[in-house]
N, C-alpha and C positions, 0 to 999 in steps of 0.2 A: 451588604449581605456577605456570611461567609464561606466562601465556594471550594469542597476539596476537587481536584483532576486526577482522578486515579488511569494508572498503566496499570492494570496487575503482573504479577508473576507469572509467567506465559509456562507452560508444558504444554509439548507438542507428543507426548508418548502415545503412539496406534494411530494418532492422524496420516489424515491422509493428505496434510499441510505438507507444501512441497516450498516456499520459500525459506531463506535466512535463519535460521534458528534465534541468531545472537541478535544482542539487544541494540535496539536503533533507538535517534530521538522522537519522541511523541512529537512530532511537529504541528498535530494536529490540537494538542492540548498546549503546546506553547501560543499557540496564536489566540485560543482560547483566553488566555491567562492575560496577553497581550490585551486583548480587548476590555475583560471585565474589571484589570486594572486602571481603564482608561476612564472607567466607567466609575471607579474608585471604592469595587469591592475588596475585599480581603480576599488572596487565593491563595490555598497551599497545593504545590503540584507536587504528587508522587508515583513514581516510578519502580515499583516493585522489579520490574525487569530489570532493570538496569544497575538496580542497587542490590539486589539479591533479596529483597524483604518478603516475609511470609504474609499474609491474609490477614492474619492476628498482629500484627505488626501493625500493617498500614490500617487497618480497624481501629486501632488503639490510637493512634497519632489523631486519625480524622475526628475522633471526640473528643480529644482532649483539644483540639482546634473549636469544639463546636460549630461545625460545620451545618447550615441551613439547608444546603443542597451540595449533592455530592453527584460527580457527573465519571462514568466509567465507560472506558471503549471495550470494545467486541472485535479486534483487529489488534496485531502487532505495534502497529504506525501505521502513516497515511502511505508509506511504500508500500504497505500488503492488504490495504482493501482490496485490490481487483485479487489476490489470491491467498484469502482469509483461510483462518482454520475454519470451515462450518461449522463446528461446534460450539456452544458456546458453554463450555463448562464451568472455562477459568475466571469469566465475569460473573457466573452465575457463583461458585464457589464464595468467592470475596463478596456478594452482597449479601450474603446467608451470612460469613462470618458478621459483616458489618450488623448486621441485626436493626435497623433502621434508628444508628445512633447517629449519622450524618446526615438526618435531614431529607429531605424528598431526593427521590434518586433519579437518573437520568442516565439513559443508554446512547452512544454516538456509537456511530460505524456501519457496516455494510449489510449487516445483518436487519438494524431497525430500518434503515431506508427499504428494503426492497421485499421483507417478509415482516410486517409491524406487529401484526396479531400477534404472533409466533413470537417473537423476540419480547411484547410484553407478559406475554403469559409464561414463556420460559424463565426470563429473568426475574420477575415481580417486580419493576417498578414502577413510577409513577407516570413516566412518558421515557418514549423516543425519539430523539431525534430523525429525522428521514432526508438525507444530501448532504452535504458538506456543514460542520456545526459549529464553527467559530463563532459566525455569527447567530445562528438559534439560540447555542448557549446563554451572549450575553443576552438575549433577548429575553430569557426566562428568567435571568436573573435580575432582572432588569425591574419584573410585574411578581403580584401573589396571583393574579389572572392567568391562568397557562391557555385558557382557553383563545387568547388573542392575539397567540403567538402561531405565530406562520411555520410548517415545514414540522411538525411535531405528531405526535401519534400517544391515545392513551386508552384506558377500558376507562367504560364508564357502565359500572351492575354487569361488566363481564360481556360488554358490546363495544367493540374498536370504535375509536372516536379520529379520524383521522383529518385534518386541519393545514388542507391544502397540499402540492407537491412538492418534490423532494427539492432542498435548497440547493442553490450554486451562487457560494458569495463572490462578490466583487472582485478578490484575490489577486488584481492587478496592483493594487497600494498598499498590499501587505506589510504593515511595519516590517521593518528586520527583528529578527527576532533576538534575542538576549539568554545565552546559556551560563547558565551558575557553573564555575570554574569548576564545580567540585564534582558536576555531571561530566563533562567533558573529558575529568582527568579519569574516569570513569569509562567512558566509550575510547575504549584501546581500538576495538574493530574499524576496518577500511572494509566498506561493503562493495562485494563483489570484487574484489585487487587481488591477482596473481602475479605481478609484474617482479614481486621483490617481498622480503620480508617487512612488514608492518610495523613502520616506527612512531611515534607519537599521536597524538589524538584525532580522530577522525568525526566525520558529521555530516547529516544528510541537512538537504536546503531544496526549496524548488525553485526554478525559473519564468516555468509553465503549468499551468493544471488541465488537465482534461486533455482531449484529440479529437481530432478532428475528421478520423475512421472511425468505421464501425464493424473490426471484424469480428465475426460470429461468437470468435471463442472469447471476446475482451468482456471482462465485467465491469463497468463504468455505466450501465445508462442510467440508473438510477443515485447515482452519485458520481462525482469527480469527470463528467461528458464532458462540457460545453468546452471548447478551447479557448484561455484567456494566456495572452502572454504577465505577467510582471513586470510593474516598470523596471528600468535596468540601473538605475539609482540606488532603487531599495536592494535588488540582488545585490549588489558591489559591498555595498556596507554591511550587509549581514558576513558576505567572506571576510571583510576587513576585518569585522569583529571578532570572528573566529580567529581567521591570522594572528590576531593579538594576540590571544588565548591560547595559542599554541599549535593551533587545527592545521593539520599541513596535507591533507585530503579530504575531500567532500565529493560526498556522492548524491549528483542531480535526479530525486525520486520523480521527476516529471513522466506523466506517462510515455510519450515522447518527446524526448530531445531534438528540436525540428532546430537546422541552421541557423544560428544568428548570430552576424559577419560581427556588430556592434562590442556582443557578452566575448565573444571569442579574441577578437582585439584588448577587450579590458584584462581578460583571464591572463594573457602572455604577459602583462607587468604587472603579476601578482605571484607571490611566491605559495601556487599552491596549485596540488595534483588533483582529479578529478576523475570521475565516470561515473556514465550514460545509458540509459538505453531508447534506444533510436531506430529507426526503418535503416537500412542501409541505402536503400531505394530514392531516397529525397538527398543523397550529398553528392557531391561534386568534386572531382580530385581535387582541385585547390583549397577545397573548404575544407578536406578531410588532413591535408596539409597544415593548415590552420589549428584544425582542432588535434592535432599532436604537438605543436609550437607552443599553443594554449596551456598545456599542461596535460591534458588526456590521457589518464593512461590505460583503460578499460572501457571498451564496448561491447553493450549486449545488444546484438541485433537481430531484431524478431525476422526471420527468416521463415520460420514455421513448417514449410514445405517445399519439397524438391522439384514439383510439377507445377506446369500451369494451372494444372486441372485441381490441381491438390489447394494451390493458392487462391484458385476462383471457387471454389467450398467454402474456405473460411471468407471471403468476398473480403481477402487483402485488397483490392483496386491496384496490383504490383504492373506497372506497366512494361517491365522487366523479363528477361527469362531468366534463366538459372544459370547460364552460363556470365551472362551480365553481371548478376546478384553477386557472382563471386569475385569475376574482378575487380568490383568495388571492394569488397569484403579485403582480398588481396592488397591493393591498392591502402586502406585502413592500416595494414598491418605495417605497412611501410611506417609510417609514423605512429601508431598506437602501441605498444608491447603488448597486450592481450586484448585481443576481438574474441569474440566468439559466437557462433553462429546458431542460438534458438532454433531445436526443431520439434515439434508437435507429431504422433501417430498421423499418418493418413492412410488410408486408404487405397488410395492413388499411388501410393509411394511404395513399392517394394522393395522388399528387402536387399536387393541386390542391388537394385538403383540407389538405395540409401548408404550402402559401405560401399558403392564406389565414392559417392561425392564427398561422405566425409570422411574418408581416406584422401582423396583430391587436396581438400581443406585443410587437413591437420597436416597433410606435407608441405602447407604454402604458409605453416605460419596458424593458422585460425583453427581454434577447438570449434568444435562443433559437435554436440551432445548426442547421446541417445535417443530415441524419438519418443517424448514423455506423454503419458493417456492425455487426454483429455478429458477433464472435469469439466461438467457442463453448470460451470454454476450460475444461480437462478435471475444473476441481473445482465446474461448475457445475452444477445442475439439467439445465438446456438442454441441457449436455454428454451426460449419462446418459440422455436421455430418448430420445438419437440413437443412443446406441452402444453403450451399456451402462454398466457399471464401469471406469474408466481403466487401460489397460494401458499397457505398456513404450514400444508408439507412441503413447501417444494426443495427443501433442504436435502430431508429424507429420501426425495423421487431423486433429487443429480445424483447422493451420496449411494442410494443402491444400484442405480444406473452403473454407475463406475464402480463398483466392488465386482457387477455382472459382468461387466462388458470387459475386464482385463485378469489378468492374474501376475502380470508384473507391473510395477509402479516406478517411480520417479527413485533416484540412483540415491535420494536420501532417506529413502524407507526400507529401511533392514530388513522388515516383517509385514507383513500382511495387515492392512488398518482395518482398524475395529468398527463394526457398524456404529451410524450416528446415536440409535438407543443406546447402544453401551457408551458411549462417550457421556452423555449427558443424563447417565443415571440423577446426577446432582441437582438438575432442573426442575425449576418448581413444576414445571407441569408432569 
């Protein structure tokens, strides 16, 4: 069969999308690609993001491919599922252009796992995936039967068909994955690197998938939970392959970056820089020694809250106080060139206990942000604990929640975002 893997063109204009702008690798359509090769379909994977290509662009390629099935994410990369754009307009846009010249179409990402109605009716196509979809993908590609595929979502006369729970593959034997030179020389960005100016090609890899907390505000339960580590074989040689290729930083999109003494040993006799985001909470001065030797040179560490009380809300499980928190944080900085210390609005947290500590922190070395809203989005703890189980709106209920509940936003939204209806005027529904 012939399988296109679309990224589209991302625009983030009025969202109220608070990560990364710039273009990352689809990791999650490379493993993709990985598998139905293996399987010895024909795949063409494109990247509207990262190449600059418009809607009519990659429309036009995908038919002159004759593509039998075309499969498009609803997320950046597999780095911004847990903090998607809600909207899904730009998926929806490019299959309206596409005009059903690729073949039965196919949604991956955070959006079909955890609201499927919604996401088939918004998009119009012929199923969703629901979890992780490396391997669902190759499974439909696999059968003309969709109906025997595990982890998938469709209407059937305008009634959801849903066909079991959300997948978590394997992802411990993950091949290494294989980037065409010409992507690469393409992704200039070092994601998340303040340490120094940006020289040669960068790339994200994971180690680990999922976690093995469940704080309130994390969106993972319905896709990317379960914690598997990687074997450390197959990481090594995906950097090697990079190194070849010129990669002289990768950033580990694992949900957390938990210790491991083995990957940290391999990293120091390789000639490549890296970051993380990790709990501060679970390392060890020696190991944090380690991971600056390693190559390390940026950590994001979910800190979240200033108070116990503030951290027992989000049910961080921090066995930590705050004054701890920071001298590990402190202690990081000694070997990392840029830490920076994640904090979330609470409650608990007032303002004046907030600019002392990060005033504290940003004297020792450690930024440590403004305390950004809280978006309650719908596959998290927080979510459910507010409203239930996610239904068909539950987009629309976090998306006005948070427009209510704040009037300033995260330090990369200039303007005020636009309600979810106005975003998604484009949608089929």
């Amino acid at each position: 069969m012939k399988v296109a893997l679309v990224n589209p063109r991302w625009n983030f204009d009025h969202s109220i999308y608070f990560g990364c702008r710039q273009p990352h690798l689809p990791l999650e359509l490379g493993y993709a690609k990985a598998m139905l090769e293996r399987d010895d379909h024909a795949v063409l994977m494109l990247d509207g993001h990262l190449f600059g290509r418009d809607d009519d662009d990659l429309a036009a390629e995908i038919a002159d491919f004759g593509a039998a099935m075309t499969v498009v994410t609803t997320a950046p990369s597999y780095l911004f599922w847990r903090c998607t754009p809600p909207e899904l307009r730009v998926p929806a846009r490019f299959l309206r252009v596409l005009d059903r010249r690729g073949g039965r179409t196919v949604a991956i990402g955070p959006h079909g796992s955890v609201t499927p109605g919604a996401t088939l009716r918004k998009l119009g196509v012929d199923a969703v995936v629901r979890g992780e979809s490396e391997e669902v993908v190759a499974a439909l590609a696999g059968t003309h039967d969709w109906s025997r595929v595990h982890s998938i979502a469709s209407l059937d006369k305008g009634v959801v068909q849903i066909n079991g729970p959300p997948a978590a593959s394997t992802f411990v034997q993950a091949a290494p994955l294989a980037w065409p030179d010409a992507w690469l020389d393409r992704h200039r960005h070092h994601h998340h690197r303040f340490d120094e100016p940006q020289h040669g090609a960068g790339a994200e890899i994971e180690a680990s998938r999922g976690c093995p907390y469940n704080c309130s505000f994390c969106a993972k339960i319905d896709y990317r939970d379960r914690y598997r580590r990687r074997e450390l074989p197959l990481i090594l040689a995906e950097i090697d392959r990079l190194v070849a290729q010129g990669v002289r930083y990768v950033y580990f999109i694992d949900e957390i970056f938990l210790p491991q003494r083995p990957l940290l040993e391999a990293l120091v006799q390789r000639p490549v820089q890296f970051g993380v985001q990790t709990r501060i909470d679970l390392w060890k001065p020696d190991l944090l020694e380690m991971l600056g030797e390693a190559g390390c040179v940026s950590i994001e560490a979910g800190i979240e809250s200033l108070t116990t009380e503030g951290r027992e809300a989000l049910a961080k499980r921090c066995r930590l106080e705050t004054e701890d928190l920071a001298q590990l944080l402190f202690q990081a900085r000694r070997h990392v060139p840029f830490v920076q210390a994640n904090l979330i609005g609470m409650e608990q947290d007032n303002e004046a206990l907030v600019a002392y500590w990060r005033d504290r922190l940003i004297a020792g070395g450690v930024w440590a942000n403004e305390p950004v809203p809280l978006y309650l989005y719908p596959s998290s703890p927080g979510y459910r604990a507010l409203w239930g189980e996610p239904d068909d709106r539950a987009w629309e209920s976090a998306h006005q929640h948070y427009l209510a509940a704040f009037t300033e936003f995260s330090d990369v939204q200039d303007e005020r975002p636009a309600s979810l209806a106005e975003l998604e005027r484009e949608c089929a529904w």
